[in-house]
N, C-alpha and C positions, 0 to 999 in steps of 0.2 A: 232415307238412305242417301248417303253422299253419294254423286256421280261426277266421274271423271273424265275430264276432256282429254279428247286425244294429245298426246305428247307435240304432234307437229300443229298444235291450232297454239301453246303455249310458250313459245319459244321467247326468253327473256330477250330484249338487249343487250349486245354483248359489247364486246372493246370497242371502242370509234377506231373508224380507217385512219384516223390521222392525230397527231397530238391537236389537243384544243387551244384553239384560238391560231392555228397553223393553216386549218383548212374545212371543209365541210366532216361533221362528225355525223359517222353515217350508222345505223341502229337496223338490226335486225328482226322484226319486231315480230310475224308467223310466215309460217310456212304456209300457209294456202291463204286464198281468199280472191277478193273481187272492186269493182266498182271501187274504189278508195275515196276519202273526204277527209279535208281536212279544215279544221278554223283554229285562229289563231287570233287572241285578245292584245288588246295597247300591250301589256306587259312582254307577252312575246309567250305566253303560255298557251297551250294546243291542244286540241283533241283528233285524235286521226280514230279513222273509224271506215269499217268496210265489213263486207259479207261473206259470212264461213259457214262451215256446216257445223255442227253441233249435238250431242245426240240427245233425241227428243225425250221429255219429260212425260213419261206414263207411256213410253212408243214401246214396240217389240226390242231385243235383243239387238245391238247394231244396228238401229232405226236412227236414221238422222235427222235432222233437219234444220231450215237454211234461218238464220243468229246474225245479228249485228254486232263486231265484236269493236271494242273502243282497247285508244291508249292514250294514258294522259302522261302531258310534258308540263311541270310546272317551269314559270321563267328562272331563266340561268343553270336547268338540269335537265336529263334526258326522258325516253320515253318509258313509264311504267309499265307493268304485267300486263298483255290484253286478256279484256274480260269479256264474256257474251253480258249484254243488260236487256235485250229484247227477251219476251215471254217464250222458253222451251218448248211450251207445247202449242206452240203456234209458231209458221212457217214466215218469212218477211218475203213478202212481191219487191217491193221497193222501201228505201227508205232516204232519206234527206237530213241534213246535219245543220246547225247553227250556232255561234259561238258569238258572242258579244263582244263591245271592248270593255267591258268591263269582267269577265271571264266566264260569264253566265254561258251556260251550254244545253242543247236540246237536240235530242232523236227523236225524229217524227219517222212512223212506219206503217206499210200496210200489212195487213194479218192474214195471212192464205188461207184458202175454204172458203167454206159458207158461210156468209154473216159476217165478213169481211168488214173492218171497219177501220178507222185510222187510233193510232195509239202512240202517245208520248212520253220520252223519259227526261226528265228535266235532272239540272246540274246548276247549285251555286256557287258562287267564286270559291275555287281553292278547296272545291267538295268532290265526291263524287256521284257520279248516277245517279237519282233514285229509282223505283222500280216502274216499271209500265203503268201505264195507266190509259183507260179507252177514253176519248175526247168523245164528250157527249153530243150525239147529234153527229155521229159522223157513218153511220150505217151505209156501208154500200161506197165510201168512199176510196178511190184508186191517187196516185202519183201526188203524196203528200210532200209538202214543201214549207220551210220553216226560217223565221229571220228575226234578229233579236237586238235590240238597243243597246245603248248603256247602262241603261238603267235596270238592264234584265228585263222589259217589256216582252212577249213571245208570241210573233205574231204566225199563226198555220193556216197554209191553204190547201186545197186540195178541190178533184175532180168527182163528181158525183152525176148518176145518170139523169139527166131532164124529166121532170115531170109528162112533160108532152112528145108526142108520138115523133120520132122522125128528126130529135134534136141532139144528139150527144150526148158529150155532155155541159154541165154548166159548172160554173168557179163558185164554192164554199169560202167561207173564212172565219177566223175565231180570234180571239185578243186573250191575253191574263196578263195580270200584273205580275211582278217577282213574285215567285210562290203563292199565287193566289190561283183563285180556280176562273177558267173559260168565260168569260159573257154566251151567251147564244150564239152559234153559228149565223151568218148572213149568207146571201146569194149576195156576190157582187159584181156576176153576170147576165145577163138578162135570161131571158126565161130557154130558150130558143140557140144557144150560144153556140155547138158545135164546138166547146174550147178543147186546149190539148198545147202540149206545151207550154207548164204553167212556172213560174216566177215569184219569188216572193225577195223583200229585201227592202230592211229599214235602217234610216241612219242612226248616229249616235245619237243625235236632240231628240229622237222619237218619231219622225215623218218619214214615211217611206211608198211602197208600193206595192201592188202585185199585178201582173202581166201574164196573157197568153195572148194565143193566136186562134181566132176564130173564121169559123168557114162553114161553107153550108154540106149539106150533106156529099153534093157529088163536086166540088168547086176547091180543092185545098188546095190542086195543084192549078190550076186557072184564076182562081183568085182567093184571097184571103185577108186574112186583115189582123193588125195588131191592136189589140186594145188594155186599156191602162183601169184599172182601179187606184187612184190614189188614198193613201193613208193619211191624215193631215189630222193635227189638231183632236186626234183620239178617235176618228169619226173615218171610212170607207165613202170615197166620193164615188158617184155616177161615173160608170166607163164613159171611157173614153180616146176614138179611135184616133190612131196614131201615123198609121200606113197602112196601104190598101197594094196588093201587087199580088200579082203570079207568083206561087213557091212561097211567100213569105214565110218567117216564121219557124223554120225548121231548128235554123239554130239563134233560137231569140237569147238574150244574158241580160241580167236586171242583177246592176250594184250599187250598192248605197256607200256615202262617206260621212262626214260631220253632219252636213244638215243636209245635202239634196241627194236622190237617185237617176239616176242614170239607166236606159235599158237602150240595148243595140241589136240590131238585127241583119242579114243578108235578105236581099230580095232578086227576082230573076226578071229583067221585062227583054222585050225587044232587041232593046237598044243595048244590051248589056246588063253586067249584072253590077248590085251595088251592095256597099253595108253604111247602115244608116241608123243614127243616134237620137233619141230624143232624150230631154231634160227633164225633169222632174221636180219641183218647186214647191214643198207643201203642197196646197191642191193647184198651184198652176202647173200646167202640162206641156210643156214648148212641142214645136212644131219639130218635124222629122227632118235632121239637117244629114249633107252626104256626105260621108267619111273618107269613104274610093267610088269610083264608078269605071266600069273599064268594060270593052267592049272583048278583049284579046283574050282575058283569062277565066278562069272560074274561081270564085271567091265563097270560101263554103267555113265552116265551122268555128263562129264568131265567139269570143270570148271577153270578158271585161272584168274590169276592177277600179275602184274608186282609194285615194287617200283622206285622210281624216282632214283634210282643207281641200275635198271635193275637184280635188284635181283628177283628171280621168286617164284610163289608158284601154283600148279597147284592140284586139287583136284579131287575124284571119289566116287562112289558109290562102296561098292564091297561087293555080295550076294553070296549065296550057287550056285554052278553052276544046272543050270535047272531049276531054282525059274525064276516066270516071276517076271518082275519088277515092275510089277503093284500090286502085291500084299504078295513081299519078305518081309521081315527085312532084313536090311543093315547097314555096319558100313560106313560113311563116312570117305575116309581117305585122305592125303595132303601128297605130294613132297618136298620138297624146294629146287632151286637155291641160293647157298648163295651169291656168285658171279655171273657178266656177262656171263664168259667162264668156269664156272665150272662145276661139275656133282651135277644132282639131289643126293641131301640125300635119306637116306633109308623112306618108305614108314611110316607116322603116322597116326594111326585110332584118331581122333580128336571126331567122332560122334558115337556112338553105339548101334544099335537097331533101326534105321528110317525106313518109308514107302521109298521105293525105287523110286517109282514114283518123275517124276523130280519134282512135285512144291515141295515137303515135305521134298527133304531130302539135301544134303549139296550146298545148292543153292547160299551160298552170301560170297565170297569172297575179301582180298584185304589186302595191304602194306604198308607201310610207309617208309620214306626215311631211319630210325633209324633199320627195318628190322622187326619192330614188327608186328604183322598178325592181320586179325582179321576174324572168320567164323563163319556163321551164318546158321541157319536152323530151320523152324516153326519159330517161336518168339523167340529163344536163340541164344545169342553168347557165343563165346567164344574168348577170346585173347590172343594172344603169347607175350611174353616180347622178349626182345632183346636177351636175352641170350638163346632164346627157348624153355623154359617154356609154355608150356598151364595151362591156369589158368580155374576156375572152369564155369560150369555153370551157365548164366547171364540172367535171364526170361527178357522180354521186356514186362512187363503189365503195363497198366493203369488200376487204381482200377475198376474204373467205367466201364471195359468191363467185369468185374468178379466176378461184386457184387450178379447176377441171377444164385442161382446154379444149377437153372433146365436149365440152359444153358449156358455150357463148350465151350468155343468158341476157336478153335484149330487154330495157323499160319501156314502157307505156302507161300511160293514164294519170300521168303527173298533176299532182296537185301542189298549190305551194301559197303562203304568208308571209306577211312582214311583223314583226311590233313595231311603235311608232318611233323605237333607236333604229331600223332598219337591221336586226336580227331574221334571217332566213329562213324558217320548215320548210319541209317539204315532205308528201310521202307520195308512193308511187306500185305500182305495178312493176317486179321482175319476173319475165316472164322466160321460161324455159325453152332451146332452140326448137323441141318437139313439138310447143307450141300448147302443152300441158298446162300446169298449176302455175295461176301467179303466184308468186310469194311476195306478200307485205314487206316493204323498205320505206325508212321515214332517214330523214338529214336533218341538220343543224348548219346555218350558214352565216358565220360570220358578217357583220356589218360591214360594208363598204365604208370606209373610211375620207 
């Protein structure tokens, strides 16, 4: 029997707010949903993808349950139908997105209930979906996470409970080739790992990483530590610890570009708090160099992105110190790597005045081969030209979400891409003034010129 999804999980794209190539062309893509993700391949083609409900396969009469639904953008056109591709009759706890540059794409998820296990829908260039499938050996696994080469390599990690009494959990992983099936899962954590806050991300040559943060059972917030799996040469290297601090870790980011990865993190000590970068090299692992350090503010919700010549840009929040985050004003500020082997630039506030809290304030990052940036937060971007310039203030509205002005519908959760001409996505969270249903919005952003 066919079964139909509600009219508001369906909602096509409709007119862009703006004539093309005038300004951001902005898509209306459903009416409800969550958590948003987006990747974006060299060509400039996308997948956005976020959590809806759906109603369950074999469930009672208006039984729901919670779907991963996708929209693909091929390059030079806009977003398609959303479709749910995770399995109906099984509910998603989490799930994690990955998109290649060469267009290859993968949903990695986990499956609510009993017997819980992690599950993948892979995507070749210019295809769509195929159907779920459970990743062998992954029984019991939580907080999957997924990153994928040029070459369509796919590499998944995820969190599974320690063998031994008193340990957490430890770091899983698993390899395939383009359309081919898993190798064996590994442990690429030690036995004992307490991990949490996991990372995955490979470059375009094929080397990349995976990253959490381990602690011991009563010590996350007194001490912790970051530690590296490197991916090098086909083969999972022996962790390897990174930083060691008070607080680490909470908000760690692991990004890959051509050939190296990159992972940064905030940490809390004493003396102030800092965010702090290490390098990634096939299996060399550079030492933990300091980005900001400042005794005055507080520095919370780290974010990064690499260009396909591994130039870096890594980003923070940074508040009065003692202000909770939940309820600060914040300037968003950015790093830059110009080079592979160089030192971050001096610190630029790029955002000014946000709610601190992670969905709202400088959330959507990324680069292009040419060096130009692009950051986003609530519904605005903003872009860097080559020569490092920020350029003004860019709303991402569709009229029609702004036509009711007894209702201000405010973004959050912004995500956003470049292709390697320095073409825009983005998609985002609109969220209602009642504080209701987001509603899915994705853009189209002109190249800076």
């Amino acid at each position: 029997m066919i079964r139909f999804l509600p009219a508001i999980l369906v909602t096509l794209a409709v007119a862009p707010a703006t004539a093309a190539g005038a300004g951001p062309t902005v898509y209306r893509l459903a009416e409800d949903g969550g958590n948003p993700q987006l990747g974006v391949d060299a060509s400039g083609a996308a997948v956005a993808a976020w959590q809806s409900g759906a109603p369950k396969l074999g469930g009672m009469p208006y039984e729901t349950t919670r779907a991963v639904f996708v929209s693909l953008r091929r390059a030079g056109g806009g977003f398609d139908k959303p479709r749910p591709i995770t399995r109906l009759d099984l509910g998603v706890l989490g799930f994690g997105l990955a998109v290649g540059a060469g267009g290859d794409g993968a949903v990695v998820w986990q499956a609510d209930g009993a017997g819980a296990q992690v599950y993948v829908n892979r995507r070749r260039p210019a295809e769509g979906f195929g159907a779920a499938a459970a990743l062998a050996g992954s029984r019991g696994g939580t907080a999957p996470v997924a990153a994928l080469d040029a070459r369509g390599r796919l590499l998944v990690a995820w969190l599974r409970p320690a063998r031994r009494d008193r340990c957490g959990m430890v770091v899983m992983a698993a390899v395939a080739p383009r359309g081919g099936p898993f190798r064996a899962p590994r442990r690429v954590s030690d036995a004992c790992a307490h991990a949490a806050y996991l990372r995955a991300a490979l470059a375009r040559a094929g080397d990349g990483a995976v990253a959490w943060r381990s602690a011991g059972a009563r010590s996350a917030v007194s001490r912790s530590t970051i530690r590296v799996s490197a991916f090098a040469d086909g083969r999972f290297r022996p962790q390897h610890t990174v930083s060691e601090a008070g607080g680490v870790g909470e908000t760690l980011a692991l990004a890959s570009g051509g050939h190296r990865t990159v992972a940064a993190w905030r940490d809390k000590r004493e003396a102030g708090n800092r965010v702090l970068a290490s390098a990634i090299d096939g299996r060399r692992i550079g030492a933990a160099v300091v980005v900001q350090a400042t005794r005055d503010t507080l520095l919370s919700d780290v974010e990064l992105a690499m260009s396909p010549r591994d130039a870096a840009i890594v980003a923070w929040q940074s508040a009065r110190r003692g202000a909770s985050v939940w309820d600060a004003s914040a300037n968003g500020e950015v790093a830059i790597r110009a080079t592979p082997a160089g030192p971050f630039g001096a610190p630029e506030t790029v955002v000014r005045g946000t709610e601190t809290a992670s969905d709202y304030g400088l959330t959507g990052l990324a680069m292009d081969a040419r060096g130009r940036a692009l950051a986003g937060y609530g519904d605005i971007v903003r872009r860097r030209s080559p020569a490092g310039t920020w350029g003004r203030e860019i709303a991402l509205r569709h009229r029609a979400d702004f036509g009711d002005p007894d209702w201000p519908p405010s973004g959050d959760d912004i995500s956003v891409g470049l292709s390697d001409a320095g073409e825009g996505v983005a998609i985002w969270d609109l969220e209602g003034a009642d504080g209701g249903s987001d509603y899915m919005r994705a853009a189209v952003i002109p190249a800076l010129r």
